[in-house]
C-alpha positions in Angstrom: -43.0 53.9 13.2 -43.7 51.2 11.1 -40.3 51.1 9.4 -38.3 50.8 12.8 -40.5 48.1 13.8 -39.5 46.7 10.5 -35.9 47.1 10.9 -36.1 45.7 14.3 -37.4 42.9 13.3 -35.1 42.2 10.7 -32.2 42.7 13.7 -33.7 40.1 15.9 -33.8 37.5 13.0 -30.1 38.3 12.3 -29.4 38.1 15.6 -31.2 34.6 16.0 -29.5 33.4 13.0 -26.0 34.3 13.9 -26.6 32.8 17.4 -28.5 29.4 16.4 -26.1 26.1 16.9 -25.4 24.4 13.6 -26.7 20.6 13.1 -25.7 18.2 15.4 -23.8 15.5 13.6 -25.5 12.3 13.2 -23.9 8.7 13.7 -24.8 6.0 11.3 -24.6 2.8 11.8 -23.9 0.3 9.3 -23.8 -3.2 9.8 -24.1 -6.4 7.5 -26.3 -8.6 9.2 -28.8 -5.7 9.3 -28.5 -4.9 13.3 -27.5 -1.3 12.0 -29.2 1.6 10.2 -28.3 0.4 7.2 -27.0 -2.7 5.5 -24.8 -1.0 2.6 -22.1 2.1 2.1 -24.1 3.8 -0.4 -27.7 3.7 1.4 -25.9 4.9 4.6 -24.0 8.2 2.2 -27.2 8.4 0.5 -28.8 9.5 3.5 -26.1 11.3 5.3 -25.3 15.2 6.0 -22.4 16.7 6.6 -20.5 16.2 9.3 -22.4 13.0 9.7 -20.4 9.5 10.9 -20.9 6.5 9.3 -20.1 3.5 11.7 -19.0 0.3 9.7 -19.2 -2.6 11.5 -18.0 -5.7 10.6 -18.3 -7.7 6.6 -17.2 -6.8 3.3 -18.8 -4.6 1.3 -18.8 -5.3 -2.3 -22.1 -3.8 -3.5 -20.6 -2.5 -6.9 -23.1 -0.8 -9.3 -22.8 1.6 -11.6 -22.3 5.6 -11.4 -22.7 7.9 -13.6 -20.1 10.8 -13.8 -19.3 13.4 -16.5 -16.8 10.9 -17.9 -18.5 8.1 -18.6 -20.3 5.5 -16.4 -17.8 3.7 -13.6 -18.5 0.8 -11.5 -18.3 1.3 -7.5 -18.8 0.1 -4.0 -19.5 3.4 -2.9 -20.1 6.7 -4.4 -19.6 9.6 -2.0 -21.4 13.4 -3.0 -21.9 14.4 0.4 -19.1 16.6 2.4 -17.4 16.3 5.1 -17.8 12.7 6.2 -16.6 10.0 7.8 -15.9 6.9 7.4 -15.2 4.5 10.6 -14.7 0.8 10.9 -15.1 -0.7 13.6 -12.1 -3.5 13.4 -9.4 -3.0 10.7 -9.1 -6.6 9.7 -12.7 -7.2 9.8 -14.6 -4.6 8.0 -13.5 -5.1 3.9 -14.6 -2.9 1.3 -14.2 -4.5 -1.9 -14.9 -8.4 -3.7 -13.1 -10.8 -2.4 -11.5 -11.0 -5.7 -10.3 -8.8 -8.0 -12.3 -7.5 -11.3 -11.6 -10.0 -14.5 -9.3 -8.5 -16.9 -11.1 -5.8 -19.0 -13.2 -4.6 -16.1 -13.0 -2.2 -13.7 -14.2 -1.9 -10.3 -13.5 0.8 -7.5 -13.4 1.3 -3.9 -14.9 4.5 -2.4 -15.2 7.2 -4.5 -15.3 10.9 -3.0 -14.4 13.2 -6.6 -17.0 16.0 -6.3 -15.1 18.2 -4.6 -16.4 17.1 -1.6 -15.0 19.2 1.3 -13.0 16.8 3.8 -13.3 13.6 3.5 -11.9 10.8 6.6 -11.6 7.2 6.4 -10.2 5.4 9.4 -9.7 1.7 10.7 -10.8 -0.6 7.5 -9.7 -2.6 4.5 -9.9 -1.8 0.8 -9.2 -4.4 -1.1 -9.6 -6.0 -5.2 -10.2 -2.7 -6.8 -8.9 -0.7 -9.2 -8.5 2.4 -7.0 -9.1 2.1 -3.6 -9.9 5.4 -2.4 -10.6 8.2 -4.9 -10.4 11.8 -3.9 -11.2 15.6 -5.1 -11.8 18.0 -2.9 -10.3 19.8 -0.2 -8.7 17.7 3.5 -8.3 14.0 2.8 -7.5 11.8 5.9 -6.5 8.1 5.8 -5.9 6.0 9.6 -5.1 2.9 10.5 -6.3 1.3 7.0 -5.0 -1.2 5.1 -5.1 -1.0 0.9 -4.3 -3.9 -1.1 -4.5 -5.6 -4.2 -5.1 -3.3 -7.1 -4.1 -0.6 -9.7 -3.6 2.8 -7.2 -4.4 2.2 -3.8 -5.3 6.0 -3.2 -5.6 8.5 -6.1 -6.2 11.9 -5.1 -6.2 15.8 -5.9 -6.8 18.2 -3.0 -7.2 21.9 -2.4 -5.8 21.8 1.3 -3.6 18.6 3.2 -3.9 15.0 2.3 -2.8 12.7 5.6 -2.1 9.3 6.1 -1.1 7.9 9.0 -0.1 4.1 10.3 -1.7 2.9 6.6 -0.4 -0.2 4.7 -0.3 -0.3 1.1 0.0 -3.5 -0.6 0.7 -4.9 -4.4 -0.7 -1.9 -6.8 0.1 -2.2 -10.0 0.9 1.4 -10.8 0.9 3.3 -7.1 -0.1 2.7 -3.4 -0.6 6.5 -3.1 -0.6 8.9 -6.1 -1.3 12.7 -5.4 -1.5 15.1 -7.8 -1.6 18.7 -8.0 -4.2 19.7 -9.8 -5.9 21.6 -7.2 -2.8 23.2 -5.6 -2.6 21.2 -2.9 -1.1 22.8 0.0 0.6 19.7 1.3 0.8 15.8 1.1 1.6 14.2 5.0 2.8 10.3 5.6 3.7 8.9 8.3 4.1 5.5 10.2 2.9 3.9 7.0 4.3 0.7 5.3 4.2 0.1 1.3 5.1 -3.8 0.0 5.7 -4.6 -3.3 3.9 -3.4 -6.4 4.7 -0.5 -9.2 5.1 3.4 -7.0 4.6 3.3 -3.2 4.2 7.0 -3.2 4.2 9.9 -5.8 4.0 13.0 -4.7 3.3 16.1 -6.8 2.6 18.4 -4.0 4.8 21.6 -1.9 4.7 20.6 1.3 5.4 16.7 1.3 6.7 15.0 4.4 7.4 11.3 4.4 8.4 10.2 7.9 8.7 6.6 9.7 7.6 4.7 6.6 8.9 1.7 5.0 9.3 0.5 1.6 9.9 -3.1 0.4 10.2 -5.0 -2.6 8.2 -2.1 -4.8 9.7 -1.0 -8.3 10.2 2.5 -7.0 10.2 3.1 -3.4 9.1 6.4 -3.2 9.2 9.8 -5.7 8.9 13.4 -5.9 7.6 14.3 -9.1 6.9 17.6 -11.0 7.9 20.3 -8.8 7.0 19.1 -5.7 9.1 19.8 -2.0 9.3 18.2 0.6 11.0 16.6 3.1 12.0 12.3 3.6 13.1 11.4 7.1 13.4 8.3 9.2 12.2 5.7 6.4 13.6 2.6 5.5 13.5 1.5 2.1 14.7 -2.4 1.4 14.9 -4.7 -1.2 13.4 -1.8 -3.9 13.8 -3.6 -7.4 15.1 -0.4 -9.4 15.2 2.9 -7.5 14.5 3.4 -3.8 14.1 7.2 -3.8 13.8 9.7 -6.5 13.4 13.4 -7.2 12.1 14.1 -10.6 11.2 16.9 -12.6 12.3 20.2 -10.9 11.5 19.0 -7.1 13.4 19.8 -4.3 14.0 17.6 -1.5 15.3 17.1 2.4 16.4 13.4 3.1 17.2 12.8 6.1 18.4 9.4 8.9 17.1 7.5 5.5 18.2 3.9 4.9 17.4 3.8 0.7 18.5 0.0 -0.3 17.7 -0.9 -3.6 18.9 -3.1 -6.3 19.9 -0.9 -8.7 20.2 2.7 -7.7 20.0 4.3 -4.0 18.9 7.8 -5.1 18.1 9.1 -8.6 18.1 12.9 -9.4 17.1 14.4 -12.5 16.0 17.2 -14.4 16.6 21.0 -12.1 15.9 18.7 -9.2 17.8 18.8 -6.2 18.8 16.9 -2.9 19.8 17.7 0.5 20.1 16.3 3.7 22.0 14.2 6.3 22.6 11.1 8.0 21.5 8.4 5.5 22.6 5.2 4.6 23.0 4.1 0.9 24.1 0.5 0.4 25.2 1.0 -3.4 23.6 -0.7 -6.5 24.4 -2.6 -9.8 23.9 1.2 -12.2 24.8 3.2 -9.1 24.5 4.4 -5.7 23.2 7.7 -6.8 22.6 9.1 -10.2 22.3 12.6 -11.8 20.9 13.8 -14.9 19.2 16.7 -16.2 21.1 19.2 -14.0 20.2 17.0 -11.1 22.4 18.6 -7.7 22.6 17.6 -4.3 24.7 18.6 -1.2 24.6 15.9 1.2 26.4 15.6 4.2 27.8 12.9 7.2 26.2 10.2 4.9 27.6 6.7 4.2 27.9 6.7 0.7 28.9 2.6 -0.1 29.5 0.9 -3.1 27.8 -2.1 -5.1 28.8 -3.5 -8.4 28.3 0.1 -10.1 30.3 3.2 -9.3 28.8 5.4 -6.3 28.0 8.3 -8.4 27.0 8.1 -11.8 26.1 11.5 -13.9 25.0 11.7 -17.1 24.4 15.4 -17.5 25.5 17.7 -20.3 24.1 20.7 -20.0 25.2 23.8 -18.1 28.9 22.9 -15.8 27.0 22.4 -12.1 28.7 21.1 -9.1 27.2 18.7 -6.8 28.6 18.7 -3.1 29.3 15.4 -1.1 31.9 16.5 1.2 32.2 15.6 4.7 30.7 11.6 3.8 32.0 8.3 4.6 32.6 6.0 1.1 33.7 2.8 2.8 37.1 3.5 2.3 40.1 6.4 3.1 41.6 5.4 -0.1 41.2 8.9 -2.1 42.1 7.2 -5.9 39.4 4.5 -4.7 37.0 6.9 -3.8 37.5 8.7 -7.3 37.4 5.6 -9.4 33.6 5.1 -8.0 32.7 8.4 -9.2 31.3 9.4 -13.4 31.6 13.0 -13.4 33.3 15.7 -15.9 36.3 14.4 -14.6 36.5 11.4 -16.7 34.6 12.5 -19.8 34.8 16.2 -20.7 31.4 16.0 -22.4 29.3 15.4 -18.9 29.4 18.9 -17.1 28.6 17.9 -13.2 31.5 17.7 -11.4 31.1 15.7 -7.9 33.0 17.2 -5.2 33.8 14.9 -2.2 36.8 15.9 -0.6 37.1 16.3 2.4 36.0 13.2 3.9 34.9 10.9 6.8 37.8 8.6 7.8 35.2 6.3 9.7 31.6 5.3 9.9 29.9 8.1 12.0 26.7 7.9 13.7 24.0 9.7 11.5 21.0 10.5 13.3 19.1 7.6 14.6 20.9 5.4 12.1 24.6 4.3 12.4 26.5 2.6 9.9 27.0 -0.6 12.6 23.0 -1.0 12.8 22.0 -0.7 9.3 21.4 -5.0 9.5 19.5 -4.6 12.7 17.1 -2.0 11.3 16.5 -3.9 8.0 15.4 -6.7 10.5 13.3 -4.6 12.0 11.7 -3.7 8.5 10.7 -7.3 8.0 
């Protein structure tokens, strides 16, 4: 008797268990002239839970102090160990985390820090600005809205175990990259949309499967944007202008959709290299003073109903000698109907038996065509649009 009184006991405490509502989430509010919960980032994590919200009102935040982590001791505004949280300003322009001027030279300051694998991780409608990196991330779901990042070495430098998002963001003037993501956790995608990078190193390298870039623009950056060891993905409806040296590249074994792209850039429109390869439709590329597009390291593409135009290099340079590859840009308009023309602009085995890709380009489009929601005849009036 004793024993089933016993096991129904344990029953009904598994029973209550299974059936009691987890912790409601708790709203924090911090605020700089002290009207809130808390006056700092850091006093606000420190006494957070998961799922918590921390509401930022409006100041900047540039309470940097020291943090220990198994690598040595770093310098932060905010140091985050606690999962799942969120971070949400209250006015994009008004809430600033970061000095209002950058760390001297030798020194090193970051933003908000979330690197101990800390579950998901959302920061929405705020500045980060004058750091070194803006927002640091390990863990599993990163989510970046409606933020602005400016003024330092990576704007966002992250490794994740499921999606990293960004959406309506602006990245501007990093030294090395406005958003780095690496793989180190295979990640199981990288999203971007509706952003805008200016100037600086990298706007976006992507390491990850599962990369979309849509509605972005690119200006004035080194390199617009680049898929790097690997990675897939997809490009679509993004305007690059005014890149310095390469508007969009796909390095290092990637594989990539481009798609109703505008990629303007001083010196080359598209740059594939090493087992990488390209596909894709409807995009505009201007032409640049190495090349329009370039090939190396077995680099391939088969693009299609493109406007493939010509600046002060040929359209197609390739440089690659190993294996004899093929690389498909049939069915394209060049700017011209003039066939000899057309294969004067190109660098392929066919003027130097040592490179082995052979560009193939015939047939061709007689006449601009529209390509998606870009058309040859409004390639001016969406770089306006850019600006």
């Amino acid at each position: 008797m004793r024993a089933r009184r016993r096991m129904l006991t344990a029953f009904a405490s598994l029973a209550l268990a299974l059936t009691a509502a987890p912790a409601a989430a708790t709203t924090r509010r911090v605020e700089r002239d002290g009207t809130g919960d808390f006056t700092t980032l850091q006093a606000a994590v420190d006494a957070s839970a998961p799922g918590d919200v921390l509401l930022i009102g409006p100041g900047r935040y540039d309470d940097i102090h020291p943090v220990v982590h198994t690598n040595g001791v770093f310098y932060e505004v905010v140091d985050v160990r606690v999962g799942n949280l969120i971070f949400r300003g209250t006015s994009r322009d008004a809430v600033i985390v970061g000095p209002s001027q950058a760390a001297p030279d030798g020194v090193r300051w970051d933003g908000i820090v979330a690197t101990h694998d800390t579950g998901t991780f959302e920061v929405e409608n705020l500045t980060v600005e004058n750091v070194y990196v803006g927002i640091g991330f390990m863990g599993i779901d990163l989510t970046v809205r409606d933020c602005s990042l400016r003024n330092g070495f990576n704007g966002v430098q992250l490794a994740a175990r499921g999606v990293a998002t960004f959406e309506r963001c602006t990245f501007t003037d990093y030294g090395s990259m406005g958003l780095s993501v690496s793989d180190n956790l295979n990640a199981q995608g990288t999203v971007v949309t509706s952003c805008t990078f200016v100037g600086g190193g990298f706007g976006i390298d992507s390491q990850t499967a599962g990369t979309l870039i849509s509605n972005c623009t690119f200006r004035g950056a080194i390199v617009g944007a680049q898929l790097s060891f690997a990675a897939s993905g997809t490009v679509q409806d993004c305007i690059f202008q005014g890149i310095q040296r390469v508007a969009l590249g796909i390095e290092s074994g990637s594989q990539c959709v481009v798609t109703d792209c505008i990629l303007e850039s001083a010196e080359v429109n598209l740059d594939v290299t090493n087992y990488s390869r390209v596909t894709g439709t409807g995009n505009v590329l201007p032409g640049g003073s190495w090349a329009t597009m370039t090939f190396d390291g077995q680099g391939t593409a088969s693009l299609h109903a493109c406007h493939i135009l010509q600046g002060t290099g040929p359209r197609v340079r390739t440089v690659s000698t190993g294996p004899a590859h093929v690389i498909d840009l049939t069915n394209n308009y060049w700017g011209t109907t003039d066939v000899q023309q057309i294969a004067d602009s190109i660098v392929d085995h066919n003027d130097f038996s040592y490179l082995t890709a052979t560009v193939l380009f015939q047939p061709f489009l007689g006449q601009p065509v529209p390509a998606g929601r870009i058309t040859f005849g409004t390639v001016k009036a969406r770089f306006g649009e850019a600006k």
